[in-house]
TISEVO-678679 format. One line per field, with one value per residue (C-alpha): residue number from 1; chain; x, y, z; residue in three letters. Coordinates in nm, 4 decimals, decimal comma, m for minus. Each point is the difference from the previous one (the first is absolute). Layout:
N
nr: (NUM/...)
kette: (A/...)
xx: (X/...)
yy: (Y/...)
zz: (Z/...)
rest: (ALA/...)
This chain:
312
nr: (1/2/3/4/5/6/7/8/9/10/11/12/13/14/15/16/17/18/19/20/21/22/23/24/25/26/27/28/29/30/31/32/33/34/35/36/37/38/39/40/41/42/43/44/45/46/47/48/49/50/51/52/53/54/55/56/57/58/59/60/61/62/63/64/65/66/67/68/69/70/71/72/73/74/75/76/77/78/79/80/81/82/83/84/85/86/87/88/89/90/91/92/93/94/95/96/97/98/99/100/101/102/103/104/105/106/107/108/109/110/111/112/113/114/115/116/117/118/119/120/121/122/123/124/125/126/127/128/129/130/131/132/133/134/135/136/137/138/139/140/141/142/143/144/145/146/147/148/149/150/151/152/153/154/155/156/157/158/159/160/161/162/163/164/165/166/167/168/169/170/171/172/173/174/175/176/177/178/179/180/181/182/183/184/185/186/187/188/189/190/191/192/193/194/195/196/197/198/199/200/201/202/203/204/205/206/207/208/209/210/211/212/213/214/215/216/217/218/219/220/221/222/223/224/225/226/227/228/229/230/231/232/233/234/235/236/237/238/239/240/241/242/243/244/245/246/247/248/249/250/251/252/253/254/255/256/257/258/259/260/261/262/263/264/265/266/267/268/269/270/271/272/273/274/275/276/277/278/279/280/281/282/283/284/285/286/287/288/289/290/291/292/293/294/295/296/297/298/299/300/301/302/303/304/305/306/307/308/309/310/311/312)
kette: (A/A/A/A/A/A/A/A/A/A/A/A/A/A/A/A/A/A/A/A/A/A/A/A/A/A/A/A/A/A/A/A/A/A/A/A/A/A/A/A/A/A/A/A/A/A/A/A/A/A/A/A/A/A/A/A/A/A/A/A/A/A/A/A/A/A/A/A/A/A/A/A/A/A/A/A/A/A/A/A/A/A/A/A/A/A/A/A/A/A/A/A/A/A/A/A/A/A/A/A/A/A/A/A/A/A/A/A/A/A/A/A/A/A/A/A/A/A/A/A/A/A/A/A/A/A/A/A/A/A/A/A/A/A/A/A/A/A/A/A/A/A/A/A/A/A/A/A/A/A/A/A/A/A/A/A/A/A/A/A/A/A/A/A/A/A/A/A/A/A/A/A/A/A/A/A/A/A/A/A/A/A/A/A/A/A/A/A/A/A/A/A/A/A/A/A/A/A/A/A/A/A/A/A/A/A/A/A/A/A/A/A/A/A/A/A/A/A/A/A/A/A/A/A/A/A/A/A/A/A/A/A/A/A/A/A/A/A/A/A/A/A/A/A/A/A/A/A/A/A/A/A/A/A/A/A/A/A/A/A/A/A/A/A/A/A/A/A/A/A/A/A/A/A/A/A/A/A/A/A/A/A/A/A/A/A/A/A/A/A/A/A/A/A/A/A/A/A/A/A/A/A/A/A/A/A/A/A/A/A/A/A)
xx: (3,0507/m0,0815/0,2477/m0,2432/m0,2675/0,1023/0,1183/m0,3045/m0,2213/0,2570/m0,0615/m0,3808/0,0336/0,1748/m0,2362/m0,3412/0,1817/0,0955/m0,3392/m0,1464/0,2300/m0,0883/m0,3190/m0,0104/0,3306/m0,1072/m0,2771/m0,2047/0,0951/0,4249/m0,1735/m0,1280/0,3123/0,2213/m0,2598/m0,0275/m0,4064/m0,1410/m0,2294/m0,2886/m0,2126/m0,3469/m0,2873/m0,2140/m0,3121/0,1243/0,2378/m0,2591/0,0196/0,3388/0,0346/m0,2522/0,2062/0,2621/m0,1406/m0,1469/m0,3555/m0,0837/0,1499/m0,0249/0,0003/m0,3068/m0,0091/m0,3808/m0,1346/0,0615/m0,1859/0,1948/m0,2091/0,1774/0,2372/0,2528/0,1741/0,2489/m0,1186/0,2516/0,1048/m0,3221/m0,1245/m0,3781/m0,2624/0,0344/m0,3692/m0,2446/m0,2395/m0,4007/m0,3623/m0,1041/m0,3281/m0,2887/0,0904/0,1878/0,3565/0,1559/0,3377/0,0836/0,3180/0,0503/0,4007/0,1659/0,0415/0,0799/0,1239/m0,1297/0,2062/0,0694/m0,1180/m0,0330/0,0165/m0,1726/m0,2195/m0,1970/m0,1556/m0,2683/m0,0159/m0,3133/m0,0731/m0,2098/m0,0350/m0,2764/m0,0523/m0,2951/m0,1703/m0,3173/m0,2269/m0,2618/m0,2173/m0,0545/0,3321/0,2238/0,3026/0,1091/0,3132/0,1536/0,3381/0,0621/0,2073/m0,0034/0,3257/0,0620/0,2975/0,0101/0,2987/m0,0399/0,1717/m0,1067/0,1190/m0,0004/m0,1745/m0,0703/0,1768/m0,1807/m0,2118/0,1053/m0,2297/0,1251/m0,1125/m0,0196/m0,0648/m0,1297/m0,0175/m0,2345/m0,0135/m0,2460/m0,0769/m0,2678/m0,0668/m0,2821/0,0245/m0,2838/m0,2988/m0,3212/m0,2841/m0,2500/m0,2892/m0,2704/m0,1391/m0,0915/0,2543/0,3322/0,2908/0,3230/0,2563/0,3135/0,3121/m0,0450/0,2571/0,0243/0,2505/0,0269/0,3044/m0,0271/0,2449/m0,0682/0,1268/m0,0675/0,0627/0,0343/0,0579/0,1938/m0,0278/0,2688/m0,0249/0,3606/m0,0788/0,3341/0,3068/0,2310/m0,2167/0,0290/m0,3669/m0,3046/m0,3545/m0,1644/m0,3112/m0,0060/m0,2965/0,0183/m0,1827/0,0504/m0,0952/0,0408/m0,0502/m0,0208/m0,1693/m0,0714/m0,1131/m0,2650/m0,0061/m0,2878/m0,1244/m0,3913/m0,1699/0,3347/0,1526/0,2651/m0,1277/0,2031/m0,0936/0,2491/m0,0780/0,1854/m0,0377/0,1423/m0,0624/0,0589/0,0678/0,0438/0,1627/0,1051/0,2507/0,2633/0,3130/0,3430/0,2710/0,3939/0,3137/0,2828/0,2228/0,0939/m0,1185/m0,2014/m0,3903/m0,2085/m0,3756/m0,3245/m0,3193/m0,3807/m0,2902/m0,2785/m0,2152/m0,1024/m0,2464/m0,0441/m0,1225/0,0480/m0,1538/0,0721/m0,0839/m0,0640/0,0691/m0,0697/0,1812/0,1158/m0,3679/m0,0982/m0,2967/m0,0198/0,1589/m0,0979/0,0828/0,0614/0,0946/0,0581/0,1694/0,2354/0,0412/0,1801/0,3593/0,1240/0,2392/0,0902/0,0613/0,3672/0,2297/0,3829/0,2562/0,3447/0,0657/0,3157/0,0331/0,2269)
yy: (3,0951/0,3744/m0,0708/m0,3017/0,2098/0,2247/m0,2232/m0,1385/0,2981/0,0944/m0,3251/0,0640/0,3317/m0,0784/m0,2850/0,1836/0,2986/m0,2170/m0,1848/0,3857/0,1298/m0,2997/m0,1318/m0,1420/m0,1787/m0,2891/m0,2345/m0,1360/m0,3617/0,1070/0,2960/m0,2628/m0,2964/0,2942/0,0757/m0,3458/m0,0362/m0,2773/0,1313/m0,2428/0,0820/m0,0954/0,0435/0,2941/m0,1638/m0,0537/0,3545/0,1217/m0,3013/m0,0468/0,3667/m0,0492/m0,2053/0,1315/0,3269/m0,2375/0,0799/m0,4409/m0,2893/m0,2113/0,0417/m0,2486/m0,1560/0,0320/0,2122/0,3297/0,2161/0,2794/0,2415/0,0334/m0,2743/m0,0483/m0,3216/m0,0254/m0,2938/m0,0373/0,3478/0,1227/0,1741/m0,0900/0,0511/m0,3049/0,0036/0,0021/0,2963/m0,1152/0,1879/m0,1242/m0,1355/0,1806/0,2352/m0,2499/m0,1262/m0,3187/0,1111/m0,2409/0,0870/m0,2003/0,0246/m0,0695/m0,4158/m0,0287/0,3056/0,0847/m0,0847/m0,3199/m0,3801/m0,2516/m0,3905/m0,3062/m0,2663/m0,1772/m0,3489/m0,1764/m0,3788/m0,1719/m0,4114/m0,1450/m0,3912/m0,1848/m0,4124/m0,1571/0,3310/m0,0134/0,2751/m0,1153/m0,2547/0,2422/m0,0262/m0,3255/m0,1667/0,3835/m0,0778/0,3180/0,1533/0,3068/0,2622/0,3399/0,1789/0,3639/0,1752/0,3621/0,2273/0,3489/0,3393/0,3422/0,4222/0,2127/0,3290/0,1726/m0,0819/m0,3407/m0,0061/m0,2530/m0,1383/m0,3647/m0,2822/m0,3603/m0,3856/m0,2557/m0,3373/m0,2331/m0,3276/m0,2422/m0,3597/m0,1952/m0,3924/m0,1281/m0,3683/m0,0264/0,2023/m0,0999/0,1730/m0,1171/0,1991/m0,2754/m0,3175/0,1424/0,2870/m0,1009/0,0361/m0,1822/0,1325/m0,0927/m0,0195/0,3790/0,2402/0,3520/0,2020/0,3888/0,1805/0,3577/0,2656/0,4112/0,2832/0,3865/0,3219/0,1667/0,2922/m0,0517/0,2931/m0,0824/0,1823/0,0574/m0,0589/0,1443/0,1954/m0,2777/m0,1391/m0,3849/m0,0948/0,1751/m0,1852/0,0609/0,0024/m0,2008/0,0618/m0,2439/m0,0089/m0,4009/m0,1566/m0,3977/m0,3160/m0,3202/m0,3557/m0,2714/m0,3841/m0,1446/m0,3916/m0,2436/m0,3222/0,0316/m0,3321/m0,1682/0,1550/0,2384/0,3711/0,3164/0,3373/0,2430/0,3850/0,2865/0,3624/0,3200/0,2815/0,3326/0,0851/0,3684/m0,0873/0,1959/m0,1519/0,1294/m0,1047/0,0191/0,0959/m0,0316/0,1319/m0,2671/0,1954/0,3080/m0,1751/m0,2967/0,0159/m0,2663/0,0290/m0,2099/0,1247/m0,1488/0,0085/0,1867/0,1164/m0,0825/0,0505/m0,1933/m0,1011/m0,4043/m0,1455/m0,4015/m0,2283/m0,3720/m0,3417/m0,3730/m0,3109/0,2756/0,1053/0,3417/0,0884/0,3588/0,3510/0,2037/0,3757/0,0723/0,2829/0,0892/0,1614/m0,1726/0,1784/m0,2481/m0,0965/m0,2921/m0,2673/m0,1224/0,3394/0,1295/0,0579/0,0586/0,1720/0,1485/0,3430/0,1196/0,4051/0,1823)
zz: (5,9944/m0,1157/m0,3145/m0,1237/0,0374/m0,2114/m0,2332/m0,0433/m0,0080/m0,2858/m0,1931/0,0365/m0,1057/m0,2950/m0,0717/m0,0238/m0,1749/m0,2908/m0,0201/0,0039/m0,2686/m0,2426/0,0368/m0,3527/m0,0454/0,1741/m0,0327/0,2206/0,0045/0,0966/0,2745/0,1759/m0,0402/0,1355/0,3316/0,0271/m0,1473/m0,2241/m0,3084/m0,0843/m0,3208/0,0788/m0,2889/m0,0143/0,1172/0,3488/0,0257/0,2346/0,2539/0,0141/0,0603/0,3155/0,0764/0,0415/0,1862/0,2215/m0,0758/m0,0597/0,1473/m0,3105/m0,3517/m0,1218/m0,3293/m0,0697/m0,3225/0,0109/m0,2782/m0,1550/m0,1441/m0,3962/0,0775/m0,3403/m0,0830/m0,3093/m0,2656/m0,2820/0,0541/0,0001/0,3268/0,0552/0,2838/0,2519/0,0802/m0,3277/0,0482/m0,0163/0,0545/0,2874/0,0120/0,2676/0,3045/0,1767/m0,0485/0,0919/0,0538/m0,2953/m0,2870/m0,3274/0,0205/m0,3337/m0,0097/m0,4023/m0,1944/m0,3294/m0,3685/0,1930/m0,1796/0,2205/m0,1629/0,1951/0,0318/0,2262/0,0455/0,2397/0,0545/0,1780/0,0650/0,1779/0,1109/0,1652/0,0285/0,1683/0,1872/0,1637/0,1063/0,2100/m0,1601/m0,3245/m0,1537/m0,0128/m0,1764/m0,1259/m0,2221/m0,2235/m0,0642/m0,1791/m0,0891/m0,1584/m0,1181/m0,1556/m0,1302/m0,0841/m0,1060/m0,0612/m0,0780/0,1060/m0,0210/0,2444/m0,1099/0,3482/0,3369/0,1059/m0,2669/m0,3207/m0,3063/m0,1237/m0,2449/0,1432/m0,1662/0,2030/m0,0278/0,2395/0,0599/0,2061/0,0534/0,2069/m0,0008/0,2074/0,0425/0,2376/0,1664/0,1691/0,0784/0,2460/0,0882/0,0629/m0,1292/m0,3028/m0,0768/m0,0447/m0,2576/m0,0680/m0,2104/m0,1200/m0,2449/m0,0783/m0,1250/m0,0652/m0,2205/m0,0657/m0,1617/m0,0838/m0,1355/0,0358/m0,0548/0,1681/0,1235/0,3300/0,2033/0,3336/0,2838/0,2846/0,3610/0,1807/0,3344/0,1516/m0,1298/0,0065/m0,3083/0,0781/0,0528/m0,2280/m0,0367/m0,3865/m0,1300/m0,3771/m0,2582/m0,3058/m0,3509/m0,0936/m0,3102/0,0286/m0,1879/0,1037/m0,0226/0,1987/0,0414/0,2098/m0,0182/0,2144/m0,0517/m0,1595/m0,0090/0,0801/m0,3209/0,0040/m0,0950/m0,0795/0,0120/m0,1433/0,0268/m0,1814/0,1996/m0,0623/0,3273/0,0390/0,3452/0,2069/0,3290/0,3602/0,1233/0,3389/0,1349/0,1951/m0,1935/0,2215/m0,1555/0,1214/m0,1843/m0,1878/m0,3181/0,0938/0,1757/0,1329/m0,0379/0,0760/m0,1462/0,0855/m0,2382/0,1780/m0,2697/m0,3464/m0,3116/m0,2792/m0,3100/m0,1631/m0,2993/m0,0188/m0,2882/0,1333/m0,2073/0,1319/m0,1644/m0,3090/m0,0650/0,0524/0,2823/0,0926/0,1030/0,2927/0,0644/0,3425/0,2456/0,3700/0,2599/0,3304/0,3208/0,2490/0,0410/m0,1934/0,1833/m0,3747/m0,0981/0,1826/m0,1622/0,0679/m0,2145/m0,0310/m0,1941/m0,1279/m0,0093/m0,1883)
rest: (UNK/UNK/UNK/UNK/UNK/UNK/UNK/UNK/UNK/UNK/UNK/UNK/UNK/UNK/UNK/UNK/UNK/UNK/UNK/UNK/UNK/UNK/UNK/UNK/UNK/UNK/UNK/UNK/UNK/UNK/UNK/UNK/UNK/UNK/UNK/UNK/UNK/UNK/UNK/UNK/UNK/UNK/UNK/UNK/UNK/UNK/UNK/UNK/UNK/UNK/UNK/UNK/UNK/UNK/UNK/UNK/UNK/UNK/UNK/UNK/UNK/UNK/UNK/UNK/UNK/UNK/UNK/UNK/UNK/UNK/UNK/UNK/UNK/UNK/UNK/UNK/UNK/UNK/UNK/UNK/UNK/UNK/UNK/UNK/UNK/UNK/UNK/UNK/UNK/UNK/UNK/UNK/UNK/UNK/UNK/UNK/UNK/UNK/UNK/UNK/UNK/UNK/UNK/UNK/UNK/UNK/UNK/UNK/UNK/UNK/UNK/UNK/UNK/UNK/UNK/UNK/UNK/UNK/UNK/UNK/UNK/UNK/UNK/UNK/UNK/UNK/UNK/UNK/UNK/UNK/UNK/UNK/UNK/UNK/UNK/UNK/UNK/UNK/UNK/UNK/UNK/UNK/UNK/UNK/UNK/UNK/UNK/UNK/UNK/UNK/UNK/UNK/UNK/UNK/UNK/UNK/UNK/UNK/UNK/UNK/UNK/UNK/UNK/UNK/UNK/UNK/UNK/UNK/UNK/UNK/UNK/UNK/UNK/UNK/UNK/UNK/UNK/UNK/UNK/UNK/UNK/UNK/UNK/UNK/UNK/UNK/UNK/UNK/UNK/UNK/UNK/UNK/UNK/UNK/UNK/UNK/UNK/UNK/UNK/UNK/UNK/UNK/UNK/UNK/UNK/UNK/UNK/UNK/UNK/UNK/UNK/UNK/UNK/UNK/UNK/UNK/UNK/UNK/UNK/UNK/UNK/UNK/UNK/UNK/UNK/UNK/UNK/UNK/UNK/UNK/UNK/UNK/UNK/UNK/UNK/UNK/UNK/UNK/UNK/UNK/UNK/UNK/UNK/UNK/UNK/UNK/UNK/UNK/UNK/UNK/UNK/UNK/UNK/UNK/UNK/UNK/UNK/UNK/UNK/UNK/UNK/UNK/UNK/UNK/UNK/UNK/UNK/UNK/UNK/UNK/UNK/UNK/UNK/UNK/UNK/UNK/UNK/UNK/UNK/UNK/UNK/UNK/UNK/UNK/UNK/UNK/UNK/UNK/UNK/UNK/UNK/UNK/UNK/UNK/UNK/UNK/UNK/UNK/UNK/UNK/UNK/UNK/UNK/UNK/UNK/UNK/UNK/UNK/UNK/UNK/UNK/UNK)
């Protein structure tokens, strides 16, 4: 028994005096295979937890946000602040980081499109409104391209085209004996194509950099025209109106990288200014322009829009 022990304390001995003597002819990864360890690489931004860990000091390692005061991330071999610095606004902060979502020198290709109908046969509303009948439809298509010049921030150009349609085939009015109104057989027409410019400030809201919301504003110039046909007198009238508007619009949104390369966004108009100046014809004879302008602030159901980007 007092032979083992020796033998041991020999084989111990000779162990740590080898480790001792060279320190730096092993690495880490065969030190720990030959003591019988495991090596896991973990990323810097949760070194500190794990080593709590570890010591014992937590029970669990959480996955919530963690800021990192001049946290670095590599882009395209570039090493760049993870969080955006900004001048905070009053006394008080939020506690709220822009991280990096979309790095700069980066174009980003996509388009997006909104579709809207609407159906209605034989509706009532009390005893004011009766035999409603309309269907319609508006459609719009718009493709774009955009640079990167600062992280999340990218200037683009876009076209536009719109399209809507509206046939009334019956409406009547009924407000008492003597005011009432019938209408029917009524279509409407509008087609319009436009071009602009915008600028298109993204927010990371975590490291990982899969969801960011935007903020859009857009300089449009658009042309269209449109056709408004009735019955007058029992004789078929049209009303055809040419329009070209200038418009300024706010506009924010979702924007969700599904992956590396490809983002889905949706994007609401909020706000908008503009300025329209229409020429009107009926039956091919000329009757009029009016100049026109005005602000919106509500949200638009008929104005969503969905898109796709590709980023490279």
């Amino acid at each position: 028994m007092i032979k083992r022990l020796f033998i041991l304390s020999v084989l111990l001995l000779s162990a740590v005096c080898a480790s001792a003597s060279s320190p730096h002819t092993a690495s880490a990864d065969s030190l720990a295979a030959r003591q019988g360890f495991t090596t896991v690489q973990v990323p810097d931004s949760l070194a500190d937890l794990v080593r709590d860990f570890v010591s014992g000091k937590v029970s669990s390692i959480s996955h919530a946000e963690h800021f990192i005061p001049n946290e670095m991330v590599l882009v395209k071999g570039d090493t760049v602040p993870m969080v955006i610095p900004e001048r905070n606004i009053g006394r008080y902060h939020r506690g709220l980081f822009n991280y990096v979502f979309i790095p700069k020198k980066q174009w980003q290709f996509g388009i997006t499109a909104s579709y809207a109908e609407m159906a209605s046969s034989d509706l009532q509303l009390m005893n004011l409104l009766t035999d409603f009948d309309f269907s319609g439809h508006t459609f719009s298509i718009r493709p774009y391209i955009s640079y990167f010049v600062k992280n999340n921030l990218s200037i683009g150009v876009r076209i536009a085209y719109t399209s809507a349609k509206g046939n009334l085939n019956s409406l009547a009015l009924d407000f008492d004996d003597d005011l009432n109104m019938d209408v029917h057989d009524a279509m409407y027409r509008n087609e319009s194509i436009s071009t602009s410019i915008f600028a298109r400030q993204f927010i990371g809201l975590s490291r990982q950099g899969r969801f960011g919301i935007f903020n859009e504003l857009e300089l449009a110039f658009a042309s269209g025209n449109s056709d408004f046909r009735r019955l007058f007198d029992g004789k078929p009238k049209l009303t055809t109106t040419t329009y070209s508007d200038l418009h300024l619009n706010f506009s924010p949104g979702l924007c969700v990288f599904i992956n590396d390369y490809v983002s889905f966004n949706i994007a609401f108009a909020v706000v908008g200014f503009y300025l329209r100046n229409e020429k009107q014809s009926v039956d091919g004879e000329y009757s009029g322009n009016r100049f026109s302008s005005g602000a919106n602030f509500r949200f638009n159901l008929f104005n969503i829009n969905f898109g796709l980007g590709v980023h490279l």
